[in-house]
C-alpha positions in Angstrom: 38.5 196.9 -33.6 36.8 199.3 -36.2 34.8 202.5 -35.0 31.0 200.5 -35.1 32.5 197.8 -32.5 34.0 200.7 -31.1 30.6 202.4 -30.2 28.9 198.8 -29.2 31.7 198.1 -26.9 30.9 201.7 -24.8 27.2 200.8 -24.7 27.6 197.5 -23.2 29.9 198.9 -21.3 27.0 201.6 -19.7 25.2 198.8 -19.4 24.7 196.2 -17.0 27.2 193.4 -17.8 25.4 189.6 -18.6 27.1 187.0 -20.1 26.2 183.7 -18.2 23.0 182.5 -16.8 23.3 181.9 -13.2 20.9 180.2 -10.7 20.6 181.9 -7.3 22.9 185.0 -9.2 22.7 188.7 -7.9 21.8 190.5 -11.5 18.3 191.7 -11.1 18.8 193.1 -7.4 21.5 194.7 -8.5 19.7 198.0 -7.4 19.0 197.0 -3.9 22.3 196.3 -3.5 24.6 199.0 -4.3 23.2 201.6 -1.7 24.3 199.4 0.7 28.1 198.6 -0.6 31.3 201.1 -1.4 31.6 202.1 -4.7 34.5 201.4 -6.4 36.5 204.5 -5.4 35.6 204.1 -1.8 37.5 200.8 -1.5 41.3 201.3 -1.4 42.6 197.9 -1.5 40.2 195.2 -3.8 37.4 194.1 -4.3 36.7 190.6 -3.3 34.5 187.6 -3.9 34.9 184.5 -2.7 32.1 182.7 -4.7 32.1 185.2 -7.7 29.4 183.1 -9.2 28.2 184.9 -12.0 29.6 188.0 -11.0 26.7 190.7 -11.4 28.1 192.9 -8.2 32.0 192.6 -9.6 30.5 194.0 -13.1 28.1 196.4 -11.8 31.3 198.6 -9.4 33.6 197.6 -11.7 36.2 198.0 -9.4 40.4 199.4 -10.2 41.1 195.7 -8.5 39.8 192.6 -7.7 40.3 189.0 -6.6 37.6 186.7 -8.1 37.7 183.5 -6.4 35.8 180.1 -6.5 36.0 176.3 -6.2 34.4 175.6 -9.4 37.4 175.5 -11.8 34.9 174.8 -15.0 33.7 178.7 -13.5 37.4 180.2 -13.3 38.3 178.4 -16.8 35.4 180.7 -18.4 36.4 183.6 -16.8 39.7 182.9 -17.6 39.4 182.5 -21.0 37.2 185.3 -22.2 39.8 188.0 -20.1 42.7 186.4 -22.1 41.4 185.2 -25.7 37.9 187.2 -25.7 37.7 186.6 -29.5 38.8 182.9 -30.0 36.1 182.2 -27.3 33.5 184.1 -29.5 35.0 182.5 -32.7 34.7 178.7 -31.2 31.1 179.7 -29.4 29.4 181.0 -32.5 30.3 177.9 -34.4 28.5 175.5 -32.5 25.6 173.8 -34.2 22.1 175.2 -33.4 20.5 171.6 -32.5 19.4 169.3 -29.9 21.8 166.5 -31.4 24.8 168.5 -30.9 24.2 170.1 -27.8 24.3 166.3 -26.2 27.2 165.8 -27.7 29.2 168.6 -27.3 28.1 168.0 -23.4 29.1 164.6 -23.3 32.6 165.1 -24.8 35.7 163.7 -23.1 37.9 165.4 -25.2 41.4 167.4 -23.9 40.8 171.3 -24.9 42.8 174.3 -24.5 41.4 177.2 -22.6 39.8 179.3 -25.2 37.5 175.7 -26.0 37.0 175.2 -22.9 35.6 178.4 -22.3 33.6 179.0 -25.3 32.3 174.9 -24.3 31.2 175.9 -21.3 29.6 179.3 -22.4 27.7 177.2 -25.2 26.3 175.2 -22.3 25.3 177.5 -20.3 23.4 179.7 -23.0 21.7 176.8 -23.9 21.0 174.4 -21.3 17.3 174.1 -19.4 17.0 177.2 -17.3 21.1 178.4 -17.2 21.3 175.4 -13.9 25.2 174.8 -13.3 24.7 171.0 -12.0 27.8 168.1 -12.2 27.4 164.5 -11.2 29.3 162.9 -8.6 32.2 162.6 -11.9 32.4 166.9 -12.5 30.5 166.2 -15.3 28.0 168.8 -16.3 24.3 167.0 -16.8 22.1 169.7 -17.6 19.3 168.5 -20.0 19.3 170.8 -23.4 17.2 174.2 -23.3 17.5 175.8 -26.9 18.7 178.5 -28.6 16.8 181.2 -27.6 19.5 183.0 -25.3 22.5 182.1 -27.2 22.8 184.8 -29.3 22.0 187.7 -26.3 25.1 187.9 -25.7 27.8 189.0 -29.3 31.2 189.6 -29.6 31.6 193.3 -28.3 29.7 191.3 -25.0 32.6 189.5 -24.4 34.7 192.0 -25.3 33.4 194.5 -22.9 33.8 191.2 -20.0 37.5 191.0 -20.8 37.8 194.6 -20.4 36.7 194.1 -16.6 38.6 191.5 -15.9 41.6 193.0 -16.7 41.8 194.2 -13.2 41.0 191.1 -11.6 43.0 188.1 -10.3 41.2 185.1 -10.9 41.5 182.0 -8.3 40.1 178.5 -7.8 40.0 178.0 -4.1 38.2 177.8 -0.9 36.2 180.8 0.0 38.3 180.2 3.7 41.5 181.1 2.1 40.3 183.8 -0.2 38.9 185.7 3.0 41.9 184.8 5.1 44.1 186.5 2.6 42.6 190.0 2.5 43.6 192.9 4.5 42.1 196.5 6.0 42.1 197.5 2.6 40.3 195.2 1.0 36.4 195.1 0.4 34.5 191.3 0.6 31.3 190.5 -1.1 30.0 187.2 -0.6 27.5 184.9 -1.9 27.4 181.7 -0.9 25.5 178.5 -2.1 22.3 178.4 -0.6 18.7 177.9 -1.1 16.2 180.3 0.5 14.7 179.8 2.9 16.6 176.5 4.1 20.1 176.3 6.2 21.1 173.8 3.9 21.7 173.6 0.2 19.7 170.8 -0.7 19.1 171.5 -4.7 22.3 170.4 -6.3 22.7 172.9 -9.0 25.9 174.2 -8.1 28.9 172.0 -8.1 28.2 167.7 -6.8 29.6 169.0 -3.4 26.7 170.7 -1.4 27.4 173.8 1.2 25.9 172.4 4.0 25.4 174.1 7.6 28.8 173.1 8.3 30.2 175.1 5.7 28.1 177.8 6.8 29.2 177.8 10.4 32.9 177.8 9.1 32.1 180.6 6.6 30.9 182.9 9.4 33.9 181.7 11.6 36.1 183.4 8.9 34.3 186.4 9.0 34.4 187.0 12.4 38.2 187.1 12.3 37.9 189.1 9.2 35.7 191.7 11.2 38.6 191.6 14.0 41.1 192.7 11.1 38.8 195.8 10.1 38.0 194.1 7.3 34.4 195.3 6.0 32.1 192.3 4.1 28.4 192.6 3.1 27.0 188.9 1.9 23.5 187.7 1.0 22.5 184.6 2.3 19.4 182.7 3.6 17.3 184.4 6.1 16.9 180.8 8.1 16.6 181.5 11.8 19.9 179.3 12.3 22.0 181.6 9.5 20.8 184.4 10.9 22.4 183.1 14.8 25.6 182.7 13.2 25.6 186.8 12.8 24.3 188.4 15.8 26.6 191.2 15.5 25.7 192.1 12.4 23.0 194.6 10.3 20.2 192.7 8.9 18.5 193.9 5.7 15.6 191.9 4.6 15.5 191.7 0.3 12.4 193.5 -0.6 12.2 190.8 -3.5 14.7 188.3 -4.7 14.6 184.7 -6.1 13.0 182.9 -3.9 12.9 178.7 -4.3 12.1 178.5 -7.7 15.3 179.3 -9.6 14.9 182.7 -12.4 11.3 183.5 -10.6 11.1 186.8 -8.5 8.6 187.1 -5.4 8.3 188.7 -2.1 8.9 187.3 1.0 11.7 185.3 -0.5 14.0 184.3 2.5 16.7 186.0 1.5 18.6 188.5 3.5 21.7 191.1 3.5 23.9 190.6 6.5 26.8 193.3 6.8 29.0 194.0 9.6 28.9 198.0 9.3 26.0 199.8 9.7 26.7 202.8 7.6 25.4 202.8 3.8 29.2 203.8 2.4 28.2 204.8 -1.2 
């Protein structure tokens, strides 16, 4: 690295971290959020997210450790890739023809790669499919229609660069969110951000994974932080604000999102249905 990529890497670096597009994803309430979560040095164990998503609040405390956990292994793969080969990811991604044509068929290719393709696939796709939407078919095969080019090249090489950096410290996992909390300790600290769509109990638009999180999963989700909570174990999540969400946590604090995404994926409005939920009531900046 000369002294110029040098100096890009630090200011990326003071910035805030974006390198996927991600529906439903934390990055521009980034500011409501912190007050009300430990910074970095106040967690002694790690920092822990179950459904890391596009991992805005990871970036944002860049925390000295981490466990990054989620069931989309397409997701993991990407992370995966740009911690450990951060410039064969940017070499393969920037070589990917700017057209319509090609997007199609890069998205509709069966072929067997090794991780740094796979990740710099799956980054290609996501800068330039409609709207950033992560959606598989019933096959875990992606099927977002094309979008263009516009946000490919926001993100450059001293971008990833600067995302491998973070992830250093982090342990990356594909897994249930139920054994990701279940393995943490006093020490640790959980954010969590489920699947779900404001507003509803239910996440009926399918543009995470082809599984859905239903209520179920949302009854079993605050199941395992109950016992979490009976381990000391301090967890803030945002969720829907649906009157049947909000039953599952009755001991907990309750902050309402002044703003957030609402039901219309990338569109910020008031009165969004979207809520905090944390079990401590102290602000522990």
């Amino acid at each position: 690295m000369n002294n110029n990529e040098g100096i890009k890497l630090k200011m990326i670096e003071k910035e805030k971290i974006r390198f996927i597009r991600y529906p439903g994803g934390k990055q521009r309430l980034i500011d409501f959020l912190l007050p009300y979560l430990p910074s970095a040095d106040r967690i002694e164990g790690r920092f822990v997210e179950p459904f890391v998503g596009g991992g805005a609040i990871f970036f944002a405390l860049n925390p000295s450790m981490a466990l990054l956990a989620d069931i989309n292994s397409v997701l993991i793969d990407l992370y995966r890739g740009i911690r450990d080969y951060p410039l064969k990811v940017w070499a393969i991604f920037q070589k990917y023809p700017p057209t319509k044509k090609a997007y199609y068929k890069i998205r509709d290719s069966n072929k067997e790669l090794d991780l740094p393709s796979r990740a710099a696939r799956t980054l290609y796709l996501n800068r330039t499919c409609f709207k950033g939407m992560w959606r598989e078919n019933s096959n875990g095969q992606f099927n977002v229609g094309y979008g263009g080019q516009d946000r490919r090249w926001v993100i450059n090489k001293e971008t990833l660069l600067a995302v491998s950096k973070y992830l250093k410290k982090a342990e990356l996992k594909v897994c249930d969110f139920e054994e990701t909390v279940d393995s943490c300790s006093e020490e640790d600290f959980i954010f969590l951000d489920p699947p779900y769509c404001p507003g509803e109990k239910e996440l009926i638009h399918n543009h995470y994974v082809y599984s859905k999180f239903t209520f179920e999963d949302h009854k079993r989700l605050a199941f395992v932080l109950e016992k979490a909570s009976k381990r000391n174990i301090k967890w803030a999540m945002t969720t829907s604000s649906h009157k049947d969400i909000i039953r599952l946590f009755k001991k907990c604090y309750i902050y309402p999102f002044l703003k957030g995404t609402g039901k219309s994926p990338g569109l910020m409005t008031k009165g969004n249905g979207e809520v905090l939920i944390c079990n401590y009531r102290e602000v522990t900046q």
